[in-house]
MIFINU-157131 format. One record per residue: residue number from 1; x, y, z of N, C-alpha, C in turn. Coordinates in nm, 3 decimals, decimal comma, m for minus. Example, Ala and Ser with C-alpha at 12.3 -4.5 7.8 and 13.67 -1.06 7.14 Angstrom:
// MIFINU-157131
(node 1 (1,319 m0,569 0,780) (1,230 m0,450 0,780) (1,320 m0,330 0,780))
(node 2 (1,285 m0,225 0,708) (1,367 m0,106 0,714) (1,290 0,003 0,787))
END
This chain:
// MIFINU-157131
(node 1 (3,781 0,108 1,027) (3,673 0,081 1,121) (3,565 0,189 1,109))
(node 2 (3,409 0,114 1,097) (3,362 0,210 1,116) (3,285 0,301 1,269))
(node 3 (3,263 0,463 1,253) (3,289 0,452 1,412) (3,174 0,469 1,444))
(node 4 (3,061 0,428 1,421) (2,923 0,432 1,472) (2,889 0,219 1,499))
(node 5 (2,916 0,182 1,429) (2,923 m0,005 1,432) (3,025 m0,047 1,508))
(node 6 (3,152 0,040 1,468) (3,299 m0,060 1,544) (3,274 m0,193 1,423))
(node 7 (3,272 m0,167 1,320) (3,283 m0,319 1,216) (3,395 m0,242 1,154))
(node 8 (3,449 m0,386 1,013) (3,531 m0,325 0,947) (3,437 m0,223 0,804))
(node 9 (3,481 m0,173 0,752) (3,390 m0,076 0,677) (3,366 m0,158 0,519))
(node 10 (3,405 m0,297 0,503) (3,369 m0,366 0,422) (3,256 m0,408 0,462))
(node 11 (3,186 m0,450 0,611) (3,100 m0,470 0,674) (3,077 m0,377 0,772))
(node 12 (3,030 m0,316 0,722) (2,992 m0,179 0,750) (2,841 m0,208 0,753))
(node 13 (2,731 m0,237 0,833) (2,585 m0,212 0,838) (2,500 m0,091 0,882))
(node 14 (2,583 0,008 0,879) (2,505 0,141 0,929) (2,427 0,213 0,803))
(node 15 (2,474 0,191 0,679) (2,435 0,263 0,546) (2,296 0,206 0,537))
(node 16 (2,303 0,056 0,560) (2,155 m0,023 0,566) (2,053 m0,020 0,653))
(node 17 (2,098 m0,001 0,763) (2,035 0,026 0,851) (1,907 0,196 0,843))
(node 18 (2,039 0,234 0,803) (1,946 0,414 0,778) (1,840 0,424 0,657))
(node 19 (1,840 0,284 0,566) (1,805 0,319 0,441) (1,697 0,156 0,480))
(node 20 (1,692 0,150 0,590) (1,529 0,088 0,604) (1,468 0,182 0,626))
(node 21 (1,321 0,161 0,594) (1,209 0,237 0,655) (1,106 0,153 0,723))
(node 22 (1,067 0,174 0,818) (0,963 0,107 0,920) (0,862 0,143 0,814))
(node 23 (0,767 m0,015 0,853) (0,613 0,014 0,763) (0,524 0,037 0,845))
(node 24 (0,409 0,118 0,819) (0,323 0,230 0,885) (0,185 0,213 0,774))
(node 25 (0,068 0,273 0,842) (m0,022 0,304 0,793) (m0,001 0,439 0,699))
(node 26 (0,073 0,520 0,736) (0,033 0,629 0,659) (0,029 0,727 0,739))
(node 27 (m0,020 0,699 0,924) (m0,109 0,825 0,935) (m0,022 0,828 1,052))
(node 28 (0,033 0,977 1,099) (0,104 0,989 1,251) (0,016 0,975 1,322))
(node 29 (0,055 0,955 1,454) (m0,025 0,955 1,618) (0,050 1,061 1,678))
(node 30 (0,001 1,143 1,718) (0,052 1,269 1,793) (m0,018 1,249 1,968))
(node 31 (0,046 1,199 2,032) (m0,041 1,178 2,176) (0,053 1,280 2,286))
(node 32 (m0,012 1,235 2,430) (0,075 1,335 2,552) (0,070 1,191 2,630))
(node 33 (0,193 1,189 2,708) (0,209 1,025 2,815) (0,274 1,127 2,942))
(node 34 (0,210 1,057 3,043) (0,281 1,080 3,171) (0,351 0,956 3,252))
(node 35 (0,283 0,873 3,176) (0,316 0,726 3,272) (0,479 0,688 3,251))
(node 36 (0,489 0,715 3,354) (0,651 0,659 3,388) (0,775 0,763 3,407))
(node 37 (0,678 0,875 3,373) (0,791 1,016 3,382) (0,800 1,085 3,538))
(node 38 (0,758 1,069 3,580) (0,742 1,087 3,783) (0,634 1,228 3,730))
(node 39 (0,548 1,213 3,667) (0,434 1,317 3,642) (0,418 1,389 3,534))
(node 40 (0,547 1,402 3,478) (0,575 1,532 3,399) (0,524 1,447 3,271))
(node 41 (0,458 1,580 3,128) (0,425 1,518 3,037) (0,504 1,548 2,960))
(node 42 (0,517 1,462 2,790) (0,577 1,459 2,685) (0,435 1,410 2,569))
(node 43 (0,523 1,457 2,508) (0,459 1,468 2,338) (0,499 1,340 2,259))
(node 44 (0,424 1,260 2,228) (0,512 1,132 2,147) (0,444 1,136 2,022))
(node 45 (0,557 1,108 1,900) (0,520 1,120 1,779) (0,507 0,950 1,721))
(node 46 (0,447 0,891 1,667) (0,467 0,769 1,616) (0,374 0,767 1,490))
(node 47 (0,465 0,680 1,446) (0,407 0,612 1,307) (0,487 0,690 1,182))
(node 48 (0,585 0,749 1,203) (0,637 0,833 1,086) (0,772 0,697 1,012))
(node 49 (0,719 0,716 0,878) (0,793 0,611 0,795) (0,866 0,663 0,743))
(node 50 (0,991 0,753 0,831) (1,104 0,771 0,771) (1,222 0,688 0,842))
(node 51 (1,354 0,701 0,744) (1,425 0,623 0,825) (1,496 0,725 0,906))
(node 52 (1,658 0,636 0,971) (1,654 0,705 1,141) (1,730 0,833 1,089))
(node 53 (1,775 0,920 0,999) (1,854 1,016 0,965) (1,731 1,131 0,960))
(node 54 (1,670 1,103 0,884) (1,561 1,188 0,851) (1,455 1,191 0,976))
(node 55 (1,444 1,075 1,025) (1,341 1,114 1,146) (1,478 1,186 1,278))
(node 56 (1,592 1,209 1,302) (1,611 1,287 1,395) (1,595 1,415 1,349))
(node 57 (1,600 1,483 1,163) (1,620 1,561 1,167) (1,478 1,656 1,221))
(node 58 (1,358 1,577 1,132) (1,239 1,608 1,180) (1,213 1,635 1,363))
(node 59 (1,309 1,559 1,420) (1,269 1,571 1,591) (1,342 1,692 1,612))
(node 60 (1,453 1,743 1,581) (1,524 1,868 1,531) (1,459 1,957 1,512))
(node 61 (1,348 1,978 1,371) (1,295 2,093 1,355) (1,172 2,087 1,448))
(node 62 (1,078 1,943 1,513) (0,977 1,983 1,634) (1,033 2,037 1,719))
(node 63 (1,116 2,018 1,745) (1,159 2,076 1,933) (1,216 2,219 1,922))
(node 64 (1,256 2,240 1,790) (1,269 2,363 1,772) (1,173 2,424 1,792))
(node 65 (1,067 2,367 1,652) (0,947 2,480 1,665) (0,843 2,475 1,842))
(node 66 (0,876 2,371 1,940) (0,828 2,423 2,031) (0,894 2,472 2,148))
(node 67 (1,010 2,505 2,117) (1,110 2,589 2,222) (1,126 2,477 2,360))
(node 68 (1,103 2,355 2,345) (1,167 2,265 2,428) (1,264 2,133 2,380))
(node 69 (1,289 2,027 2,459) (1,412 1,950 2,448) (1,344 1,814 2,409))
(node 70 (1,409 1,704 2,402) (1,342 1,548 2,340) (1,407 1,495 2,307))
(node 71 (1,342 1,392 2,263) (1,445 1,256 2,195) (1,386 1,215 2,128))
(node 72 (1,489 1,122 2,031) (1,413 1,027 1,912) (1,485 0,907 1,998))
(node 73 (1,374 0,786 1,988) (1,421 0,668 2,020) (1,346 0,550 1,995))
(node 74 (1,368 0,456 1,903) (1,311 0,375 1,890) (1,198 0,437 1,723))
(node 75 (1,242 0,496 1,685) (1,129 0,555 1,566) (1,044 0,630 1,606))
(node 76 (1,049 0,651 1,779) (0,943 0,748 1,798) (1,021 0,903 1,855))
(node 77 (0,968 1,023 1,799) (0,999 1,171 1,837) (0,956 1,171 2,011))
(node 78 (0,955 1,195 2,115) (0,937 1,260 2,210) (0,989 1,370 2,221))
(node 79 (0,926 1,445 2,273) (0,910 1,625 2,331) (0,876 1,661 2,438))
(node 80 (0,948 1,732 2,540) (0,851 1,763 2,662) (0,800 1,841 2,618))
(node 81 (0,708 1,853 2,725) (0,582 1,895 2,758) (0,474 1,867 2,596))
(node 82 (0,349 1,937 2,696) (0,241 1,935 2,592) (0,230 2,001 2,465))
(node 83 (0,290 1,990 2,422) (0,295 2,051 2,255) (0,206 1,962 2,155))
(node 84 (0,116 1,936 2,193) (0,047 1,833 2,084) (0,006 1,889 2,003))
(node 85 (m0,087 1,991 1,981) (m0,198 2,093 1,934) (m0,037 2,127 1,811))
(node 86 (0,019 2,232 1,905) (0,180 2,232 1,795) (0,246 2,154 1,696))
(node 87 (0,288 2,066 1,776) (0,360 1,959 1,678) (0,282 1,870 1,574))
(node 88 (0,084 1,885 1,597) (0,000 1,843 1,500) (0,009 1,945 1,379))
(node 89 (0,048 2,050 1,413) (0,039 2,205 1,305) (0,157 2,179 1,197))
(node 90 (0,283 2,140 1,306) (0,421 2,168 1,218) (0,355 1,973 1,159))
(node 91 (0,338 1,933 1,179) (0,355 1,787 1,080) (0,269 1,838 0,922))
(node 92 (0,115 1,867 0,944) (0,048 1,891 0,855) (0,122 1,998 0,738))
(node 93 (0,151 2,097 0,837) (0,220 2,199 0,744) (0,384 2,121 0,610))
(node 94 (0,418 1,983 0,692) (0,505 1,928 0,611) (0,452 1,824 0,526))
(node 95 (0,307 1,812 0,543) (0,259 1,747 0,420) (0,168 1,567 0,531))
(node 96 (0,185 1,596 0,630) (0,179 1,455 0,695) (0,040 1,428 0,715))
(node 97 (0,017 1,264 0,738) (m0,131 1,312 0,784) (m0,102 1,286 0,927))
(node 98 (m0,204 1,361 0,990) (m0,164 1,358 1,151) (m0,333 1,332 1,207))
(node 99 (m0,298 1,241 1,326) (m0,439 1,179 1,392) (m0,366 1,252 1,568))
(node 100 (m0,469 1,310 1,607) (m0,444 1,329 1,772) (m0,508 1,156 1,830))
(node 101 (m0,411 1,090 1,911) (m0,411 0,998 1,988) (m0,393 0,983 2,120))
(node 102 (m0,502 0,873 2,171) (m0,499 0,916 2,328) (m0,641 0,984 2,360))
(node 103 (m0,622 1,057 2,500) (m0,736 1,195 2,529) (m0,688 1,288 2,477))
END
């Protein structure tokens, strides 16, 4: 059995799953959202066309480099707080193109 599916590991769909990649323009969106957090802001990353192994590791090294906590969900990085200005620095510096989105 496998233990992320619960299938048998002849049907095993997790290998495939990780080895899609979402299709994208090319270019990240680096924005700040408050709506729905009871005020507080976060950092949302979208548009990155990696698949889901490689994009947690990337949410790994953002939240590192801004000394706060987050999630990956859905293909998108979240970060609290406002780290935009930041997490636009660490993308470029890995080669990305990065668009500030939003105000």
């Amino acid at each position: 059995m496998c233990p992320a599916c619960r299938r048998a590991l002849a049907q095993c769909v997790c290998k495939e799953l990780a080895q899609a990649v979402p299709a994208g323009d090319g270019v990240v969106r680096v924005s700040r959202q408050t709506k729905g957090r009871g005020g507080k802001s976060v950092t949302v990353v979208k548009g990155l066309a990696l698949d889901a192994i490689a994009l947690a590791l990337l949410g790994k090294q953002l939240r590192a480099a801004c000394g706060s906590g987050g999630t990956v969900k859905d293909g998108v990085i979240e970060v609290q707080g406002d780290h935009c200005e930041l997490v636009a620095q660490a993308l470029v510096k890995l080669g990305h193109s990065v668009k500030r989105a939003g105000a």
